[in-house]
Every structure is written in structure tokens, then in C-alpha cells.
C-alpha angles and dihedrals in degrees: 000000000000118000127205109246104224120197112236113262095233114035118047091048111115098174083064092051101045083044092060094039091053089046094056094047085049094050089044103054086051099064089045084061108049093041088057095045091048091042082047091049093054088240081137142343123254087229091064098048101047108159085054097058086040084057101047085036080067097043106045085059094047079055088048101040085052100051090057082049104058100038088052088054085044092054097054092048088053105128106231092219100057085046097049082046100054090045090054094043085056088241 
């Protein structure tokens, strides 16, 4: 008897996994922010909370490192034609 192959609910699901990595970028440049608006603010000293600037120092260059990433992979899909059409069009 035949049976039906179904894919597994979790793995094989790239919109899940696109949906937790952007939530963790998301996350992440959150706490980037609000540790640089209460160090702005003078509410402590990143000297005194070391393993916290440690922590958005790390994180601040997984941000960086990502965004070269990702416009280096943008740059090769760019598509020649639309490129060839913008520049004609003096955009």
C-alpha cells in the first residue's frame, strides 16, 4: 500500500525561520538601543557594567558583520537588466 510523504511541520519551513531570525535582529537591535539611550542619559557608566557593554559590544559587531553580509549577497543577486534599465533611465 502507498503511503502519502508528509514534510515535517517544523523543519523545512523557511518563513519560521526567517520569522525568529528577524525577531532576534529585532530584539537585538533593541537592546543596542536602549543600552546606548540609558548610557547617554548618565543612568551608569559602562565602566561599571562591563559584562553588559561586553555584551552589546558583541552584539553591535554581529549587527555590523550582518549588514555587510547581507548587502554583499544583495549585490550578486542584482539582476544586470534592471540595472542596465535604471541607468538609462538616469536613476
Amino acid at each position: 500500500m502507498a503511503s502519502v510523504h508528509m514534510p515535517h511541520p517544523i523543519r523545512n519551513h523557511p518563513a519560521a525561520t526567517r520569522a525568529a531570525l528577524d525577531a532576534f535582529w529585532a530584539l537585538a537591535i533593541g537592546l543596542i538601543a536602549a543600552y546606548a539611550f540609558f548610557a547617554a542619559l548618565g543612568a551608569f557608566s559602562p565602566g561599571d557594567v562591563l559584562g553588559v557593554t561586553i555584551g552589546v559590544g558583541i552584539l553591535v559587531a554581529l549587527c555590523a558583520l550582518r549588514v555587510w553580509i547581507e548587502r554583499k549577497h544583495a549585490e550578486a543577486q542584482r539582476d544586470p537588466r534592471l540595472v542596465h534599465a535604471r541607468e538609462r533611465r538616469g536613476f
